[in-house]
N, C-alpha and C positions, 0 to 999 in steps of 0.2 A: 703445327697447323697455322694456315695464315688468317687471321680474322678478315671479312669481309669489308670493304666500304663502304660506310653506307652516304649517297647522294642525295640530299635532297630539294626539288625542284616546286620552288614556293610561288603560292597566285601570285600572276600577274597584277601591277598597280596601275593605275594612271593618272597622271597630274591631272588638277583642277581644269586647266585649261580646255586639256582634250576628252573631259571626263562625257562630258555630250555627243561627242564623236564616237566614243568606244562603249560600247553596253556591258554590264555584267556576265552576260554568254559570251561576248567577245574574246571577253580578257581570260574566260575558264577555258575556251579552246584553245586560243597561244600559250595559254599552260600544258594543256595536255598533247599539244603536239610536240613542245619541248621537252617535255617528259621523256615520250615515245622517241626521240631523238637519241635521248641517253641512254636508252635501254637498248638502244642496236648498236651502238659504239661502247658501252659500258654493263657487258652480259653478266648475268652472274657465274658463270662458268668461270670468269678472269674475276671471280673475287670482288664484282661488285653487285650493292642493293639498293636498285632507286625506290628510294620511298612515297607512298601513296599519298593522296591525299587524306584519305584516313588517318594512316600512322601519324601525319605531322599533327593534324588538328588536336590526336588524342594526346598527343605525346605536349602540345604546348603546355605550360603550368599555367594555374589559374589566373585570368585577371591581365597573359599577355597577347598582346596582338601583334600579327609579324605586317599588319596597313600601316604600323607607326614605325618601322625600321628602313632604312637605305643603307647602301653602304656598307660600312666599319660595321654599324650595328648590325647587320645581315650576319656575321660571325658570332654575336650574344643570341639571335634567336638561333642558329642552328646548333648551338652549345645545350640550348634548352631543349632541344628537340634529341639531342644524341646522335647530331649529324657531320661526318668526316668533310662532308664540302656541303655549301648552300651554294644555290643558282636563281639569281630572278630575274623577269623580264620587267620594265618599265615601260610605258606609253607616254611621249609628249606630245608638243604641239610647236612647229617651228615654221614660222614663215607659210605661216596656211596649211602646212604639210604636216603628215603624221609621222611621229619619229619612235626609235624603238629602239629602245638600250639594255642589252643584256650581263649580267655578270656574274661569275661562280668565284667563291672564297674556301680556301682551307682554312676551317674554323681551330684546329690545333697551333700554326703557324700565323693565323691573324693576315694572311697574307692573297692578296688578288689573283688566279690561277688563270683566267682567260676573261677576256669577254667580246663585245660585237656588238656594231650600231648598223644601222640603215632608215631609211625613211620611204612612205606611198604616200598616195592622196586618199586610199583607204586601207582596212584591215586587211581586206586579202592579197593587198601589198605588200605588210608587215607579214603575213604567213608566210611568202615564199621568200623573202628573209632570212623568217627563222627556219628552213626547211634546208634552206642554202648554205647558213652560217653553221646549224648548229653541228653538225659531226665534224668539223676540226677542232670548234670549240667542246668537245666532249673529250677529245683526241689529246687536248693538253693535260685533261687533267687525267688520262691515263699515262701520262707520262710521268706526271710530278709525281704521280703515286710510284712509280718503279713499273710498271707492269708494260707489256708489249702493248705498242704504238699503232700495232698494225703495216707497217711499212716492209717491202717485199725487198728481198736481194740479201745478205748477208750481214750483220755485225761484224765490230773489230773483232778478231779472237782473242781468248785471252787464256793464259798460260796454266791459270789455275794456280799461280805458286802462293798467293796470297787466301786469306782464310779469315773468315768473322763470323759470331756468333749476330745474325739478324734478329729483330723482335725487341721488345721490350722485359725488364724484367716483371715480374709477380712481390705482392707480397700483402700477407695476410694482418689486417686492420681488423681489430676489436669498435663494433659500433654500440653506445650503451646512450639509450633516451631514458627523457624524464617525464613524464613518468614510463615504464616498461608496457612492454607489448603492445609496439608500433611494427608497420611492417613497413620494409625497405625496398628504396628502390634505387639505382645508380645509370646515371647520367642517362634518366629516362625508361630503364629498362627495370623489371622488376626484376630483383632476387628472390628464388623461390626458395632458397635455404634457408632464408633470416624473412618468415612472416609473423616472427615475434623478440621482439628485443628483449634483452641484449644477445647479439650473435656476432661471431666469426665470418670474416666475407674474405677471398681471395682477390684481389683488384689491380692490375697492371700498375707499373711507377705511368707518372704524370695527373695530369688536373681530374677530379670528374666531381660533379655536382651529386652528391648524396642528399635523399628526400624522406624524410619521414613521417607516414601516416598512421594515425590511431582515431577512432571514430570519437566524437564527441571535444575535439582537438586541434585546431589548425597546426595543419603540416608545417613541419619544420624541415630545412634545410641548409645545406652550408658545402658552400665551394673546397675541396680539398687539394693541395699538392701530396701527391702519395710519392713518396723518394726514400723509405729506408723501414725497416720491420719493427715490433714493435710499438705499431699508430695506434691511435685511438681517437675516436670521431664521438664527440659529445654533442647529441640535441636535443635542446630543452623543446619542450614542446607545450605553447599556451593554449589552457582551456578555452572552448567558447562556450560555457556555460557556466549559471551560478548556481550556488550551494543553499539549500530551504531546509531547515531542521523545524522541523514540526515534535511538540514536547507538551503537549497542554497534561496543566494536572489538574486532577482528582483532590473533591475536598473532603476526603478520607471515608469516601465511604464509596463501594464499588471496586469493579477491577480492572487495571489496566488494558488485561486480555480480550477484554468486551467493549472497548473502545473503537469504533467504524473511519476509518480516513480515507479521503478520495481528494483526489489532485486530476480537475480537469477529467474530471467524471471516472479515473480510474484508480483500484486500490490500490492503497502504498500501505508499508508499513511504517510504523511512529517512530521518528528519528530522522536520520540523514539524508538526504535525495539530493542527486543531479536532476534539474531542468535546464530550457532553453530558455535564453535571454529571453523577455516580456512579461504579457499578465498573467497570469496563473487563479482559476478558482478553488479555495481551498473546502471542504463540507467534514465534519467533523462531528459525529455521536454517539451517545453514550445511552443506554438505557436509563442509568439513575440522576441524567444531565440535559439541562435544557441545550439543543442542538447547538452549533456554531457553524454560519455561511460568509465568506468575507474573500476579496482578489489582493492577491501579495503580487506586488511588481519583481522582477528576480534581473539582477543588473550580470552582465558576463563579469566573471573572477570576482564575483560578489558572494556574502553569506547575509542571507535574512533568516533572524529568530522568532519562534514562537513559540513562547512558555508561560502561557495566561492562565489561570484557572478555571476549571470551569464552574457553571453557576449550576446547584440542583433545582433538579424539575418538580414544578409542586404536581400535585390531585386532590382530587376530592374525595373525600370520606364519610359515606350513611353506616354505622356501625348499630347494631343490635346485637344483645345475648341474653340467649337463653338457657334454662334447664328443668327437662323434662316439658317441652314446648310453653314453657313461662315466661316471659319477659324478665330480665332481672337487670336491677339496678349498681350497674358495677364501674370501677376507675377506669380509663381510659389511658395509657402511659403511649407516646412518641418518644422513641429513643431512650426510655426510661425517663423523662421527664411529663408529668401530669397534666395533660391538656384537656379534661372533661369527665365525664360519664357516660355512659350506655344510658339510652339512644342518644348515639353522638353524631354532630355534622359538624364538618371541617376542613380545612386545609393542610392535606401532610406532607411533606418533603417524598419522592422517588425514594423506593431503594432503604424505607425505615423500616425499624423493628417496632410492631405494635404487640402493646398486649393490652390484657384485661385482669382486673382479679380484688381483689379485698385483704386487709390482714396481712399481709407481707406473700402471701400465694397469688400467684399470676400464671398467666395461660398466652402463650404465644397467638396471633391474630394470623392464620397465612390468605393472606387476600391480596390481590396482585394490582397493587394501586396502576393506576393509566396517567399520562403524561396530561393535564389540563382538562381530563375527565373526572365525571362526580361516582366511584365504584359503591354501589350497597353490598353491604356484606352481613349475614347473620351467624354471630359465632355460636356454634354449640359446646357449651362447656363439659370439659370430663371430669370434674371434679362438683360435689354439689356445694354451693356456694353456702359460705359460714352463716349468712341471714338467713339463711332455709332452716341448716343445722339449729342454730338456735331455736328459730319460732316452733320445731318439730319438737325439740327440748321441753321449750315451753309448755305448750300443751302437755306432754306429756307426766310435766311437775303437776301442773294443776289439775291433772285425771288422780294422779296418786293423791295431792292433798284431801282429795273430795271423799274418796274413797277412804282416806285415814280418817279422815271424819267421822265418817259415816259407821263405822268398826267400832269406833270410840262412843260412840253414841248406842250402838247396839250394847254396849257392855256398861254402858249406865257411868260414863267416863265422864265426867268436867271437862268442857271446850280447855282447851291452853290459850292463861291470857297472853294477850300483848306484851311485848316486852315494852320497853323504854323507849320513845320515837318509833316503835311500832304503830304502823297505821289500823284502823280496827276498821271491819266493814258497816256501813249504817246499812245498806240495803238488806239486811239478815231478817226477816222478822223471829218474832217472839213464837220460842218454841211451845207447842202443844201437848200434853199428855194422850194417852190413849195406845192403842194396838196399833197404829200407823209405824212403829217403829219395825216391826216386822217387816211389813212389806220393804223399807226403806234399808234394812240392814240386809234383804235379800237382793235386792237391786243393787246396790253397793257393792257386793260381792261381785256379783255382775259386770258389772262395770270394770273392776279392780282387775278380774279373771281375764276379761278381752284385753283390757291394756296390756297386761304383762304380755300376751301371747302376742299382742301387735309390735313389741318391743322385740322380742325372743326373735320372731319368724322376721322382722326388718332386720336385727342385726347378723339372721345366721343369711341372710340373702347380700347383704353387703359384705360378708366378710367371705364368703365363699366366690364373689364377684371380683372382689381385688384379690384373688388366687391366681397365680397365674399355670395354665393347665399346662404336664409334661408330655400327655399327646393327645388326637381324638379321641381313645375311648376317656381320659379325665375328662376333656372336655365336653363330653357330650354328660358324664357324670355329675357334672357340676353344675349344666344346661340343665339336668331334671331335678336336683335337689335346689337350685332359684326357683326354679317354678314351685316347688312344694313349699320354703318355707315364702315365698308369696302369698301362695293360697293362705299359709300359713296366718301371715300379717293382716290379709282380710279377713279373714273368720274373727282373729281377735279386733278389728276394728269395728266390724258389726256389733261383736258380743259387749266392747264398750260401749256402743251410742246404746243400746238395746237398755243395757243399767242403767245409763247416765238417766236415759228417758225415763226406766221406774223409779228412780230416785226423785225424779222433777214430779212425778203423778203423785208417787207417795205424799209429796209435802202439799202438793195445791189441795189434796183431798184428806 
């Protein structure tokens, strides 16, 4: 099969001189008539393809312009373009007159194929020109290429005894960019087999410009002589962007996972990123960290780090606890280190462990401290605190003392002296003889009778409370035996105050 030629027929230019004389619409219709010139001398049917104005413009690489070539140079732009001949017309200015000089180049051979001058006093002088010159000058370069001339009457003959293989040969070129999966394109045209490197391409022997693109990447490329199998086409390919590793740490307390990043208002995650050359705004949060807002410049084939740590967020803290709706006077621990007592006001760090408690027993605080907010919080304790225990103790020693007393005196006993650094009471008065001891050893009993049962029915309610039940009906079983030995614990509370009181009547009387 024969490959096509492809022609192509570049704007019109026109020197300084006559640039006043000729307009911009001028010069695009002496193109496009010259166009249309080749395309009736030069059909595709005979294996050629004049190229559009489209295809050139797409097909230029970036950055080149075909206003800055004449000449020799007209072979480099149509090399860029993937064009088998270029053609352009030029405008000058000679002797008041307008002049017009046309030429077409075989961009493989570097070599002038035709061209044609003339001159008018205006454009539509230079039109019938190019209307006049251009089909002979299309006509050579159907010549140069081998292909019929168009001319009528007979050829030499020829015998045939002679024999050649025509075309070019093939041969298959390994292309491997750096970095992988760029997609390829050759002497303008894309390869739809290779839109990801490294790949295998099929490419005729002689010159062609290989290009490779990869997004975020300026295209690389590189002129090839292809002459023997075997090839290999290496292109590196420079980033246009710089590298931003975002890394902030944590000062041990919190998770990494619950860390928030935003780059230019959008989430990233923590570590590595490509951006684009310039400012970048970074925003960076933690729940247990005072935020961070801050612009990192990012330079192309540049790396900027960030590995700062972050600072904790304080709040505020109203702490109270109670038990059994009491206030109580208890430690206060931040991080297990002792910053106060219940009712406490203060300053805590984000994200600490608080508790409370006395005696080496503590109680966890879950209250959700706020970032540069004052939180109140009332903890209710599950344990009853060891000052309760006690002063409950307490009384309870001196219900029993009063009542041993009291028993003792009934039975005509000697008080028990003081020991040694035993303190003695002065407020005692002096005891009385008489029948009052009666009343007083009846009261006592009294007295003596409700404490124990206040004791009994308190400890069978706590002991039956820190039970832990095996299903609803225990629990609902153990629901009604608190309640009973409750009741329990007031009946004997009443029947102590009830004694203590005839004990007290007894002696005033």
């Amino acid at each position: 099969m024969v490959m096509a030629k492809h022609v192509a027929v570049l704007e019109t230019l026109a020197d300084p001189a006559a640039a006043e004389k000729v307009s911009t619409s001028d010069k695009n219709y002496l193109t496009d008539v010259l166009r249309s010139e080749a395309v009736k001398v030069l059909p595709a049917e005979q294996n050629f393809t004049i190229m559009t104005r489209e295809n050139i413009n797409a097909m230029l690489p970036p950055g080149k312009s075909i206003e800055e070539c004449e000449g020799s140079c007209l072979v480099e732009t149509g090399r860029n373009i993937a064009a088998d001949y270029v053609a352009q017309a030029r405008v000058g200015l000679f002797g008041g007159s307008l002049t017009l000089s046309v030429e077409i180049y075989e961009t493989a051979g570097k070599k002038l194929v035709a061209s044609f001058n003339g001159d008018g006093e205006n454009v539509k002088d230079l039109l019938a020109v190019v209307k006049q010159q251009a089909p002979d000058f299309f006509r050579k370069v159907k010549g140069s290429s081998g292909g019929w001339g168009g001319a009528t009457g007979f050829s030499d003959i020829n015998s045939g005894v002679g024999f050649s293989v025509n075309g070019k040969k093939s041969f298959i070129v390994d292309v491997v960019t750096t970095p992988e999966g760029a997609a390829l394109s050759i002497d303008g045209r894309p390869v739809p087999k290779c839109v990801s490197t490294p790949c295998k391409v099929q490419v005729e022997e002689g010159e062609h410009r290989f290009v490779a693109v990869k997004d975020r990447y300026d295209d690389g490329e590189v002129l090839v002589d292809v002459f023997s199998k075997n090839m290999r086409v290496d292109l590196n390919l420079t980033p246009n962007f710089g590298i931003l590793v975002l890394k902030p740490k944590l000062a041990g307390v919190g998770s990494l996972g619950d860390m928030t990043l935003m780059v230019d208002d959008q989430y990233v995650e923590r570590g590595t990123m490509e951006l684009n050359p310039g400012i970048h705004k970074v925003w960076i949060n933690h729940p247990c960290y005072d935020y961070m807002v801050f612009e990192v410049g990012v330079v192309k084939m540049s790396e900027q780090r960030f590995e700062q740590p972050m600072t904790r967020g304080i709040g505020g803290l109203k702490l109270d606890a109670e038990w059994n709706g009491e206030p109580q006077a208890l430690s206060v621990f931040v991080d297990g280190e002792e910053v106060g007592s219940t009712p406490f006001l203060g300053e805590v760090p984000l994200c600490s462990r608080v508790t409370v408690g006395e005696d080496g027993k503590y109680e966890d605080v879950h209250v959700n401290l706020k970032w540069h907010e004052t939180v109140e919080y009332t903890h209710k304790l599950k344990r009853k605190p060891a000052s309760v225990i006690a002063a409950e103790e307490s009384s309870l020693e001196r219900n029993r003392q009063r009542a041993s007393a009291a028993y003792d005196e009934l039975d005509g006993k000697e008080p028990a002296k003081p020991q040694v650094g035993e303190s003695v009471p002065t407020n005692i008065e002096p005891e009385s003889t008489g029948i009052k001891w009666v009343p007083v050893g009846i009261s006592a009993a009294v007295a003596v009778t409700g404490t124990i049962l206040a004791v009994v029915g308190n400890s069978k309610a706590k002991s039956i409370h820190d039970k832990e039940p095996a299903d609803a009906n225990e629990y609902k079983k153990n629901k009604d035996d608190i309640h009973g030995a409750q009741t329990l614990r007031t009946v004997g509370i009443v029947t102590a105050v009830v004694g203590a009181i005839g004990v007290g009547v007894s002696f005033a009387f």
